[in-house]
C-alpha positions in Angstrom: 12.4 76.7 -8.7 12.0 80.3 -9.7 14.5 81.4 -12.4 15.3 85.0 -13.1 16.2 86.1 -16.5 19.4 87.8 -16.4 19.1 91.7 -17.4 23.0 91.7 -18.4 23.6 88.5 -19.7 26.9 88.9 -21.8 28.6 90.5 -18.6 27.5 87.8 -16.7 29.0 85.0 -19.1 32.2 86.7 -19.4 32.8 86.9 -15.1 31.9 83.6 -15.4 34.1 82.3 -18.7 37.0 81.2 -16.5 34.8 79.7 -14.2 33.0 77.7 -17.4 36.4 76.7 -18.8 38.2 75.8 -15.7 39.1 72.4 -17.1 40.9 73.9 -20.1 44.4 72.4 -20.3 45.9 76.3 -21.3 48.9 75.1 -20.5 49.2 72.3 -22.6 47.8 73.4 -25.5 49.7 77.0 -25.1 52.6 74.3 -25.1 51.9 72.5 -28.5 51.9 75.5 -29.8 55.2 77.0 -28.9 56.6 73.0 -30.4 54.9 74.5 -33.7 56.8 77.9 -33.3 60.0 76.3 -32.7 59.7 73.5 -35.4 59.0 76.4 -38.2 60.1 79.6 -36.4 62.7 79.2 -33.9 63.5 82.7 -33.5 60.0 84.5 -33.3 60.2 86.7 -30.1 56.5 88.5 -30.8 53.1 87.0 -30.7 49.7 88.6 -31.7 47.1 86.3 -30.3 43.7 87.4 -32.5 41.1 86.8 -29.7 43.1 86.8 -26.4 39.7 86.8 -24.4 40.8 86.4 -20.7 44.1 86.0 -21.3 44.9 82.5 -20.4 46.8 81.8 -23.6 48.4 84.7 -23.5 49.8 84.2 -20.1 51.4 80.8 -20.8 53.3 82.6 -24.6 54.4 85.2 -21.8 55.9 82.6 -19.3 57.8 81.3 -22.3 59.5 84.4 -23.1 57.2 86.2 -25.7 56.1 89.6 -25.9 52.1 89.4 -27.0 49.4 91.7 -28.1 46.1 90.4 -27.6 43.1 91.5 -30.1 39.8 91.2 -28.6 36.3 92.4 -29.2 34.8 92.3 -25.8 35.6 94.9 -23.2 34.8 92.7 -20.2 37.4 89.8 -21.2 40.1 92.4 -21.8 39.3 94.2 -18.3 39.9 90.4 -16.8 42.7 89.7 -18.5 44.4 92.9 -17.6 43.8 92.2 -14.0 45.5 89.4 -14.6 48.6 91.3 -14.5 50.2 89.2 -17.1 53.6 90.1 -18.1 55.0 91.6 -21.7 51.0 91.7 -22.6 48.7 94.0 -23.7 45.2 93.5 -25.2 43.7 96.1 -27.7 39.9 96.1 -28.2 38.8 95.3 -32.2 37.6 93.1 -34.4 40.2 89.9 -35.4 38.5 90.4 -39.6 39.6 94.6 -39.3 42.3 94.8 -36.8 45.1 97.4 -37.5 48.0 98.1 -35.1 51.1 99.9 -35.6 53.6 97.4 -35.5 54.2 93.6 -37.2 54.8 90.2 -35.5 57.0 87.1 -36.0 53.9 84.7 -35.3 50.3 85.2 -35.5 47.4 83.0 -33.3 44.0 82.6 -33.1 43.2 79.5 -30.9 40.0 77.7 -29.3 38.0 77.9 -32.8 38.0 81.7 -32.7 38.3 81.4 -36.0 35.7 79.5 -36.5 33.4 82.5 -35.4 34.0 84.3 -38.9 30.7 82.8 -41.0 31.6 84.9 -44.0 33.6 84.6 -46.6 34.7 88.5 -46.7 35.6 88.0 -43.3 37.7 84.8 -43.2 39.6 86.6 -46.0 39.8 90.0 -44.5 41.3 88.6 -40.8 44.2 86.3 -43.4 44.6 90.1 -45.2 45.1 91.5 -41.8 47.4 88.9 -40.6 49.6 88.7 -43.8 49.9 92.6 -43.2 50.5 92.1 -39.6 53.3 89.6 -40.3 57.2 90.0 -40.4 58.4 88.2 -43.6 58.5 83.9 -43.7 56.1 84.4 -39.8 53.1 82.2 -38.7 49.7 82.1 -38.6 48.6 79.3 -36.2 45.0 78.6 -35.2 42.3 75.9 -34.6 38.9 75.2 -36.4 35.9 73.0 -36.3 36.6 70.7 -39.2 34.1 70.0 -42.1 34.5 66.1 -42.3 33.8 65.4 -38.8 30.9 68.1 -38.2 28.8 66.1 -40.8 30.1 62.6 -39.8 29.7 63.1 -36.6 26.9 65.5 -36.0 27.0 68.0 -33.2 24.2 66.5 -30.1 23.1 68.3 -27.0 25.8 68.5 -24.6 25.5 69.8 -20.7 28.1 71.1 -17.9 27.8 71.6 -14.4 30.8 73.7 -12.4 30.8 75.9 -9.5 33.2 77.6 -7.2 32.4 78.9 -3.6 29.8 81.5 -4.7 27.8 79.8 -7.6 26.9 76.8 -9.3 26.2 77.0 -13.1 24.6 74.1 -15.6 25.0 74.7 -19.3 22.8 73.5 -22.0 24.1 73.2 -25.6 21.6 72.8 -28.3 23.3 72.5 -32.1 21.3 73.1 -35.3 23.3 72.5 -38.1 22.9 74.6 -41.5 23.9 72.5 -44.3 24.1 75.3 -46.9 26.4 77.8 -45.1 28.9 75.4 -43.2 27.9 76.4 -40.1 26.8 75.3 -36.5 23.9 77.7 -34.3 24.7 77.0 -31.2 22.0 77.8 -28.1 23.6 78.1 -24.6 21.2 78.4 -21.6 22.9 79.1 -18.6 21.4 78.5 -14.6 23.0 80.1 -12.3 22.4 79.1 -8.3 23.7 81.6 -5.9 25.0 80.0 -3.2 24.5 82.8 -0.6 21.0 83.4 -1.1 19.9 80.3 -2.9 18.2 82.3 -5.8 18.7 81.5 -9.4 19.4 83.4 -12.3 19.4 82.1 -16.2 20.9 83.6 -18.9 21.1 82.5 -23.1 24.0 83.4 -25.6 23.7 82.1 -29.5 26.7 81.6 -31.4 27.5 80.6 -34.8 30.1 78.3 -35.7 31.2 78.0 -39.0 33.3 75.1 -40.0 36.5 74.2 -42.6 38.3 72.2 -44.9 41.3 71.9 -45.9 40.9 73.7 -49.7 38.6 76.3 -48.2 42.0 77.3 -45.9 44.4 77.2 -48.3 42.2 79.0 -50.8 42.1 81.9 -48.4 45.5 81.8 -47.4 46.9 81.9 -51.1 44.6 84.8 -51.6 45.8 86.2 -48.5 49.8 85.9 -49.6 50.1 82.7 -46.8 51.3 79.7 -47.8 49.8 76.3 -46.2 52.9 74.6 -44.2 50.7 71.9 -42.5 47.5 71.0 -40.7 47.0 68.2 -38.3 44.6 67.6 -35.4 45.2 69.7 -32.8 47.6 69.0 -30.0 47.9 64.9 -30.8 49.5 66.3 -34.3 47.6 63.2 -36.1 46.2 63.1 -39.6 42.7 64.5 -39.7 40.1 62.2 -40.1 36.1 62.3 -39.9 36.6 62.1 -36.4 38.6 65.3 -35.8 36.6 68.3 -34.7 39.2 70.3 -34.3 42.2 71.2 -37.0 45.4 73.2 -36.7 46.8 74.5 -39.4 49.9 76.4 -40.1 50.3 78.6 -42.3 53.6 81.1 -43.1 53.9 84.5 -44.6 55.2 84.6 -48.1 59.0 86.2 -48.5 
């Protein structure tokens, strides 16, 4: 098997994120979300989703009568999102740690460990700045992030994926190396692509860096950041976290 190294390879993994995630209950979790909004916020009518990607989230807050603004760094995820033609959305390109837009929101979310993606300090605190500023009075920041305890009890492992549609079939390789001193995850993804029409293959790589939280570590930056904590609890069971929670929501509301 001859593999071709891909010459565009962060275009290529965004026309292929849907593909990649197309077992993602968006639905359901866009779902336990809204529960959250009404149990705290039963009258928020706007949404800014910090890392809208492809839309998917933003299509179910739509369908359940809220007006969102996505923010979103890559180009490519906001051009498929658009062509989505999602209702009461738009999707601005910028950074979720420096994002500035004229207007404020009742809620405030940042879901599948988006979060997560800020490694530094200065920027965990600037995106809570952002979103404090970006928040009506007593609104909500919701979001989900890898979780300290479990990450270390745990331990990420090599995981692999196979899906396809009717042009391609993709296998992913995730390698984890864990770096003890700054609370983060590197995470190597090799991607090989089959083409179905012409049988050729094409591979790909993308590294990411995870970082993960705890509990103080959140509500240190969202007192810094005028937010209060309301609650966290693992994500869409609403259990207790534990060591064996990877991923945490927490909730957290805009001082008056």
């Amino acid at each position: 098997m001859k593999v071709k190294p891909s010459s565009n390879a962060f275009q290529l993994y965004n026309t292929y994120y849907d593909l990649l995630y197309q077992d993602k209950d968006y639905l359901k979790e866009g779902q336990y979300v809204y529960s959250l909004i009404r149990e705290f916020s039963p009258g928020a009518r706007s949404i800014v989703e910090l890392g809208s990607g492809t839309g998917n989230y933003s299509a179910v807050f739509s369908d359940l009568g809220f007006k969102v603004t996505g923010i979103e760094k890559s180009q490519p995820m906001i051009d498929v999102a658009n062509a989505k033609g999602i209702r009461d959305f738009h999707s601005l390109q910028g950074d979720i740690a420096e994002f500035n837009v004229e207007e404020n929101f009742d809620i405030a979310t940042s879901l599948f460990h988006v979060i997560s993606y800020l490694t530094e300090n200065q920027q965990v605190l600037s995106c809570f700045r952002q979103v404090s500023k970006h928040l009506n009075a007593g609104g909500l920041f919701i979001f989900d992030v890898w979780y300290t305890p479990a990450v270390y009890s745990q331990v990420p492992e090599t995981r692999y994926k196979a899906v396809e549609n009717e042009e391609v079939h993709i296998t992913r390789i995730a390698r984890p190396k864990i770096n003890f001193d700054a609370n983060t995850v590197d995470l190597e993804y090799r991607l090989i692509l089959q083409h179905k029409s012409n049988n050729a293959y094409e591979a790909m790589e993308e590294f990411h860096c995870m970082r993960h939280f705890s509990t103080p570590e959140i509500k240190m930056f969202a007192e810094l950041a005028g937010l209060t904590l309301l609650r966290s609890e693992e994500f869409l069971t609403a259990k207790q976290p534990g060591s064996n929670t990877w991923g945490v929501c927490y909730i957290l509301q805009k001082n008056a």
